[in-house]
N, C-alpha and C positions, 0 to 999 in steps of 0.2 A: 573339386572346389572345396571339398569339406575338408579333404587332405592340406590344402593350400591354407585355409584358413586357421585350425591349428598350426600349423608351421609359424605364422604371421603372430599368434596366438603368444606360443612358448620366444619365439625372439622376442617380439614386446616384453613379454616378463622377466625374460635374461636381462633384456636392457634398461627395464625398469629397477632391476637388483643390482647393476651393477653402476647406474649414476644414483642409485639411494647408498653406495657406501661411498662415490665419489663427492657426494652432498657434505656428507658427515665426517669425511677425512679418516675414514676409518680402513685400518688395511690388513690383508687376510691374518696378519702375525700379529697383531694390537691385541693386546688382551681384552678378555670379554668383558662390556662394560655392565652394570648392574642393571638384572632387567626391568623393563617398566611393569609395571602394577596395575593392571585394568580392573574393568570391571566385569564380576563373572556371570555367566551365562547360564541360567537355571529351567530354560521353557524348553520341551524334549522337539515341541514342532520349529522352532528355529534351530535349535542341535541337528535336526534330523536335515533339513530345507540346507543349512548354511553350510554345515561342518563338514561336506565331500572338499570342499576346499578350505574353509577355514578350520583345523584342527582344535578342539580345548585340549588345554596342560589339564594338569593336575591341579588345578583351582579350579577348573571352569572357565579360565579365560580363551578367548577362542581367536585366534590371529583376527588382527586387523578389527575386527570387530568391537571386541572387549577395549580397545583404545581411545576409542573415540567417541562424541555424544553431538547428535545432530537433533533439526527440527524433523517432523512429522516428512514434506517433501526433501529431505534431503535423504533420508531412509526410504523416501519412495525412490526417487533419483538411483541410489543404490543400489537398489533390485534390478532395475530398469537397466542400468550399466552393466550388472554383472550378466542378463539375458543376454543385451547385446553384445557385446565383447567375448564373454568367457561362455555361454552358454548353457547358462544353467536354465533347466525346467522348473515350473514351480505354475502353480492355478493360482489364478486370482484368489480365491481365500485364502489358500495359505499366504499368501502376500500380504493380503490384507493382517493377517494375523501377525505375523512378521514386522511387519510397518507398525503397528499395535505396541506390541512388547517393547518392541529397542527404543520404541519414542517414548515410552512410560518409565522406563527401566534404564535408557542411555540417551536422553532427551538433556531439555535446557529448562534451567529454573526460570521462575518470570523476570527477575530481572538479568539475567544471561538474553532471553528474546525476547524483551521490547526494546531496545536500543537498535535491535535490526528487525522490526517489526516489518518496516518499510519493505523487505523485500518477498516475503509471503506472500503482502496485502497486495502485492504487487501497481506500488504506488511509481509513477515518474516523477523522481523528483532526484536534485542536484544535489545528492548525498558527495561530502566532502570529509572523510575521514582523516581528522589532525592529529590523530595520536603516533605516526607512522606515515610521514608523504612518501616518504620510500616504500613502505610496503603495497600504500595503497598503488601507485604507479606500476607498481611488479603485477598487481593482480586485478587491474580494472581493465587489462588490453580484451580482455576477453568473455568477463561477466561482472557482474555489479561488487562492489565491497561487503554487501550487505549475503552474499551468498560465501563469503570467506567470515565474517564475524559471525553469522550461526552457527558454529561450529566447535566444537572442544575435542582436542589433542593430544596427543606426548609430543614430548619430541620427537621420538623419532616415526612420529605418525605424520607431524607437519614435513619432515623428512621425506616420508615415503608418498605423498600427497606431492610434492616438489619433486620427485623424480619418475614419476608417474608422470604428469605435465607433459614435463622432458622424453618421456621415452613414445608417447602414442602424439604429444604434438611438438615437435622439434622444433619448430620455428619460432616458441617462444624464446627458446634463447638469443636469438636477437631482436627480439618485440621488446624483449622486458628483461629478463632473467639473469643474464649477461652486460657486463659492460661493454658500451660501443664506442664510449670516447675514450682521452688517454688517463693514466690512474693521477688519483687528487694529488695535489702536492703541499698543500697549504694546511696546515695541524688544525687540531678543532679551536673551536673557543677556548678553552682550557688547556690549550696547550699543549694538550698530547698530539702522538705520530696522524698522521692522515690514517680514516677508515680505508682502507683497499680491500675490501672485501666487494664477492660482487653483488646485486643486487639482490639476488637468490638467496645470499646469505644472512645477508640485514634479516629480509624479510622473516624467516624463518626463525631466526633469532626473537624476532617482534613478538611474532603469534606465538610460541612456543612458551614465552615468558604473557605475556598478554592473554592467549585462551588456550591454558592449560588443561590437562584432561580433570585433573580434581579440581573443585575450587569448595569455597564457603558457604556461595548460595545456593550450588546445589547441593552439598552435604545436611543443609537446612531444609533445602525443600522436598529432596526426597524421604528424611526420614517423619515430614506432615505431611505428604501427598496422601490422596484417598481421592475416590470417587464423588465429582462435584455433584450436588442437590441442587438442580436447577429447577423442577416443577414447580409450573406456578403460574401466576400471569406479569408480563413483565412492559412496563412502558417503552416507547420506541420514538427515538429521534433522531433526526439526521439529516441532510443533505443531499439531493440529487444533482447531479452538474449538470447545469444547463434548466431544471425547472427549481430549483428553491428547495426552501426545507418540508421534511416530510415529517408528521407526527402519526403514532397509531399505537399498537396494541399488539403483543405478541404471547400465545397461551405454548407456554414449554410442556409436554410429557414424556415420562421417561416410557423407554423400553423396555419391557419385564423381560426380557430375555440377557440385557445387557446392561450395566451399572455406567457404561459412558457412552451409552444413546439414547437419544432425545427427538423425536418429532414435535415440526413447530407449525401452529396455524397462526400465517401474520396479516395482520390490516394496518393501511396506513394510508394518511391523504396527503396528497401534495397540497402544502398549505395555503401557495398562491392562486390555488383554481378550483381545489375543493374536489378533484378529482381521488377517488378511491383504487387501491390499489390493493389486491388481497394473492395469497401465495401461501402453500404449505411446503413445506420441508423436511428433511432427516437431518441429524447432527452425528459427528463421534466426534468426544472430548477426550486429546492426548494428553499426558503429562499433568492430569488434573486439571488445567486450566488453557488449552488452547483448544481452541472453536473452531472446526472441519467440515462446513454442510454446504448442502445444495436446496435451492429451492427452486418453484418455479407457477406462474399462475395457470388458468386454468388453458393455457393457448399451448401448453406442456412444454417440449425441450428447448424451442426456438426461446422460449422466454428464463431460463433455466441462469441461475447467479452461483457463483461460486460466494463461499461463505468463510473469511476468513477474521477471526476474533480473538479476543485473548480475555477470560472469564478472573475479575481479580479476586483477591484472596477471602473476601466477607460473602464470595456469592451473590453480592447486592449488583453489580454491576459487569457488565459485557462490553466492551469496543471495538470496533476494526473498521471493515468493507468488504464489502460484496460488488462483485466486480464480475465482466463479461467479455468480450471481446475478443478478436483475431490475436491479439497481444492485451488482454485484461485491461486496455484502455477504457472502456466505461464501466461505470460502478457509483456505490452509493458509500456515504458514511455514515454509518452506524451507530446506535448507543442505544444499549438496552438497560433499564433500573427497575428492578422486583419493586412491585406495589401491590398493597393489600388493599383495604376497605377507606386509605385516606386519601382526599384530592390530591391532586397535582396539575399545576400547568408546566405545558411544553413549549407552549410558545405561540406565538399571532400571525397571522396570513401577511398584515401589513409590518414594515420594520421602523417606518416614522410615520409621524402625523402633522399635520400644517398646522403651523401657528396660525390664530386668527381664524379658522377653520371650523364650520359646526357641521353635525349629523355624517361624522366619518365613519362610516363602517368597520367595526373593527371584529374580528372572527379571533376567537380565543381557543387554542388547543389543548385538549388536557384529557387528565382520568378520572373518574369519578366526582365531576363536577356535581354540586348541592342544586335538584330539581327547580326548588325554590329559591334563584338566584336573583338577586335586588342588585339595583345602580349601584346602592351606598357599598353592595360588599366589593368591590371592582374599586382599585384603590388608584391612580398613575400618578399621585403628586400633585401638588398645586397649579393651578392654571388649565388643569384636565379634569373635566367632570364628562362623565357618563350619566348621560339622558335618560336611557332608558334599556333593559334589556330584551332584543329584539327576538329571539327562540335560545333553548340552551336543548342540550342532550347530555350525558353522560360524557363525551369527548369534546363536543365544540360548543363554544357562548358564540352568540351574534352581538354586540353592545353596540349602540350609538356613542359616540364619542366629541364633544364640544372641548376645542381647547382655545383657550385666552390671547386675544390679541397681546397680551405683556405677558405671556408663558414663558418662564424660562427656557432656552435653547440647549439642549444635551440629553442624556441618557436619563432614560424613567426605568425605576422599577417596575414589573408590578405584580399586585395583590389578587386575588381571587378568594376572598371566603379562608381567609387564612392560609393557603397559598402563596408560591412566589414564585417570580420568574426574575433573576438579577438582569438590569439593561435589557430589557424585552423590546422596549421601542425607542424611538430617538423624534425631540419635539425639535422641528428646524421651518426655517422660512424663507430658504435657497438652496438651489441646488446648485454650486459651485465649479464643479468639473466631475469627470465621470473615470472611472479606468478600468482596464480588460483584465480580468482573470480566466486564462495565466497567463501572467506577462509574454510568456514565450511559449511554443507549442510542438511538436513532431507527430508528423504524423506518415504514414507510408504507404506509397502507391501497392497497388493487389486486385487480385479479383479475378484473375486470369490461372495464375497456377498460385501463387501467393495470399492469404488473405489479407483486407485491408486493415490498416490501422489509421482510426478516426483520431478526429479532433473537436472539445467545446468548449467554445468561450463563453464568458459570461461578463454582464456591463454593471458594474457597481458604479452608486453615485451617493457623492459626497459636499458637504458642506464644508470651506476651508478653514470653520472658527473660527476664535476669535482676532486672532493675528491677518487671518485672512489673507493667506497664503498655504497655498497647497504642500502637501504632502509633510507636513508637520505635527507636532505631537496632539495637536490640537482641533485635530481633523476631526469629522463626526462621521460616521459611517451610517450612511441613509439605505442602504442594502440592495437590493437587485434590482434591475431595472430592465422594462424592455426597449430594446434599441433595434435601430435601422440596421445593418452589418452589409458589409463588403468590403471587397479587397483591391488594392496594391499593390503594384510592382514595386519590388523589392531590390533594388537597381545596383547590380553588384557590375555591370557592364554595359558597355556601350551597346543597344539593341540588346535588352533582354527579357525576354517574352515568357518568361516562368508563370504568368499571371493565365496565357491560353491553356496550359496542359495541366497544370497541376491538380487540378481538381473542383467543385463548387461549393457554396458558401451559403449558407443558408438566410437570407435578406432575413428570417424574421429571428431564429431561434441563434444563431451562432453556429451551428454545429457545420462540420465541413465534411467532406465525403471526397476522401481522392482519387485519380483516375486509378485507370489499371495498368498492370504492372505490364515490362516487355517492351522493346523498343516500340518508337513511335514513329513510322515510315513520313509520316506527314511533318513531322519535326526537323530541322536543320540537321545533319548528320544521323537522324535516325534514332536521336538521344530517348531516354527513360522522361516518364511525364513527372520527372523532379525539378526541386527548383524551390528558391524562396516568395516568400510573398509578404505585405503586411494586412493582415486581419484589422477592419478597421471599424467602430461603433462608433452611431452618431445618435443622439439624443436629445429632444424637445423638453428642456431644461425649465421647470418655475424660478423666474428670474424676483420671485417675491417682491413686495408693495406694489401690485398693482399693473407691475410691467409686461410687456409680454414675452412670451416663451425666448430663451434664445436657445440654439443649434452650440451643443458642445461636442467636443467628439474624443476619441483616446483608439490609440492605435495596437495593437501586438504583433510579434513576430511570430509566422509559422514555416518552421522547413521542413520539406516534403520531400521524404528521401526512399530508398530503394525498399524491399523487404527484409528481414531479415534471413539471408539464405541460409545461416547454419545458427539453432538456438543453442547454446551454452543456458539452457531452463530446465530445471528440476523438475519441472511437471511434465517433461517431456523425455526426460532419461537423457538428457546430455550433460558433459561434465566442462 
């Protein structure tokens, strides 16, 4: 088997070298073209780890490696590939060590990875790359675009990344790679000959010239990179899908052993219910500025978030998501801002307030609220007074809130004791129509040999302004809402019953749980429990002056599909 498996080994890489010269047109008598200029290799534990196959020249450049410049998981990826495939030995710390170096030393500037942030954080969403529909068509058959734009090249590394493809999976040359229709005949706009080049070729053309191995922002940011100073206490705000926004408190310390780790002890309350939430954590910071942790509360690994951030350049502020899941499908949104000794609000339990409306409870979140806090200092603008202040703490105010039957209708600041929070609440006196976020959903059957992947909606509801008509500029956003939820056949045929197997729906919260994976004997033909549905929220609307409640409802689409049998995921060593 081990004999068999070398064999399989060295032909892959025959054939990997010989469509990387068929890529590039290059042939055994073509003179030798000037070589590329990487970057060198100076750490003796990746010398020692990498270099039985990748060789350094006489700079310290070391094949393949010295070429190229990835995110943190794409350098894991790599290790991970090269165990499986080529067989190299290596202990987790030296990994870890390895994955360390090349990410600090052959990594991405911040602005090279926030444009593909998306795919670390590992968000779903309908990324649409316009700089290149050719390329992106060539390379979404397989994994996201966001895992080809983290990455910096030569040419002939984008080169050997395209024949590689080709040599371990052949069939992308007719998925993508290859033309399958007949060649163009019709000259560009400008008149020249038709491109006849095939798909393969653009594409490599694209990226090679698009993310080159040198560029400006990283020549700028590595020669300022250093070790970020994050110690300290830092404010916390964010979003959970499916329960609202979360405000709280996160204390950073560093690691005396290590200048880019950090443990973190976080609190935080879900602001619609006042629930507390507390978790400690590890961090390593790659590249200066990208945020690597895990945390977890005290229930330990079952509760356990992967931590994915990007720390910007003043140290004042952290963003991303923290995310879990069979496929990273649930998670939170994140933002963390360094504060010392001065207030801050984060933000209110409630997101509007009734016109005409007295004694509304309103719960204020924040940092270092003033013990001694008065009505007058709580500011919301004209037609909003505050009665009385009902308990305060260091994090949260309780206020009574009285607002004016002739209160202006729209966005309120507001003030705290010198504080501010822009558009915190919205003063409205109907609720107009309601809609699901996210419009649309995937979610996939598991549980059997597969795990599953969830889905959560959520019911926003809305005032139509002034035009009074939905979905225009003029809309007010009255914020989450809790609704009724159930689903719909999604009726793509005559008798179809996707709505019994698919999975259930959660009547109060949104959240949907699909069946399990593997045919369904009880099913027509035996089918998998896929299948479309509509996800639908119904909500007991204030129909303001006086009227009574009416029933509004707003629908989404969820399709429930298979698992994913083969992951093309970096976190997982596939290519």
């Amino acid at each position: 088997m081990r004999k068999a498996t070398q064999a399989i080994t060295v032909v892959g890489s025959l054939l990997v070298t010989l469509l990387a010269g068929s890529v590039t047109g290059q042939q055994p008598s073509a003179p030798a073209a000037k070589p590329d200029e990487g970057i060198p290799i100076t750490d003796a534990t990746v010398l020692k780890a990498c270099g039985s196959c990748h060789r350094p020249d006489d700079k310290g450049q070391m094949s393949r490696i010295s070429f190229q410049r990835n995110t943190p998981e794409g350098w894991q990826s790599t290790i991970q590939r090269m165990a499986a495939l080529n067989g190299l030995k290596i202990d987790p710390a030296t990994a870890r060590h390895v994955v360390k170096y090349l990410s600090d030393n052959l990594g991405l500037a911040p602005e090279e990875a926030k444009p593909a942030a998306f795919e670390v954080e590992r968000r779903l969403i309908d990324f649409k790359y316009t700089a290149s529909p050719t390329t992106e068509t060539t390379c979404i058959q397989c994994h996201s675009m966001g895992r080809v734009i983290s990455q910096r090249r030569t040419r002939t590394e984008w080169n050997l990344v395209l024949a590689m493809h080709r040599g371990w999976y052949p069939l992308v040359d007719f998925q993508a790679f290859r033309r399958t229709g007949p060649l163009p005949r019709d000259p560009s706009a400008d008149g020249r000959p038709p491109d006849t080049r095939q798909p393969m070729e653009k594409a490599v053309d694209h990226l090679a010239d698009a993310f080159p191995l040198k560029t400006a922002d990283w020549s700028a940011w590595s020669a300022t990179m250093r070790p970020a100073r994050l110690e300290g206490t830092w404010t916390l705000s964010g979003w959970d899908a499916g329960k609202g926004a979360i405000y709280g408190r996160v204390t950073i310390a560093a690691v005396p052993t290590s200048p880019d780790e950090f443990t973190t002890a976080i609190t935080y309350r879900l602001a619609r219910t006042g629930e507390t939430v507390t978790r400690t954590g590890r961090v390593n910071i790659y590249t200066g500025f990208q945020w690597r942790g895990r945390s977890t509360t005290a229930a330990g690994a079952d509760s356990a978030l992967r931590e994915v951030m990007f720390v910007d350049r003043d140290w004042r502020q952290i963003e991303g998501r923290w995310f879990a899941g069979g496929y990273d499908e649930l998670g939170l949104d994140v933002r963390l801002d360094r504060i010392g000794a001065e207030s801050r609000v984060l933000g209110t339990d409630r997101t509007a307030l009734k016109q005409g409306a007295t004694g509304q409870e309103l719960k204020i979140y924040g940092a270092n609220l003033p013990a001694a806090l008065r009505p007058q200092d709580v500011d919301l603008g004209p037609g909003v007074t505050v009665s009385r202040i009902v308990s305060v703490t260091p994090e949260v105010a309780t206020a009574s809130v009285d607002v004016a039957a002739g209160a202006a209708l729209g966005a309120r600041d507001l003030f705290v004791a010198g504080a501010s929070k822009s558009k915190a609440l919205v003063v409205f006196d109907r609720v107009d129509h309601i809609k699901i976020k996210p419009e649309w959903a995937m979610a996939r059957v598991g549980g059997t040999t597969f795990p599953k992947g969830f889905a959560q909606f959520e019911a926003w509801a809305f005032h139509s302004g002034a035009d009074g008509r939905p979905d225009t500029a003029d809309d007010l956003n009255l914020g989450i809402v809790d609704a009724a939820w159930s689903m719909e056949e999604y009726a793509a045929i005559y008798g179809d019953d996707d709505i019994q197997y698919v999975g259930t729906l959660d009547a109060a919260t949104g959240y949907f749980t699909p069946n399990v994976d593997g045919p369904n004997p009880a099913r027509k033909g035996s089918r998998n429990n896929v299948g479309d549905v509509w996800v639908v929220a119904k909500y007991a609307a204030d129909a303001g002056g006086g009227k009574p409640a009416t029933t509004v409802r707003a629908r989404a689409h969820l399709l429930v599909t298979v698992p994913l049998y083969m992951r093309f995921d970096p976190t997982v060593g596939g290519q």
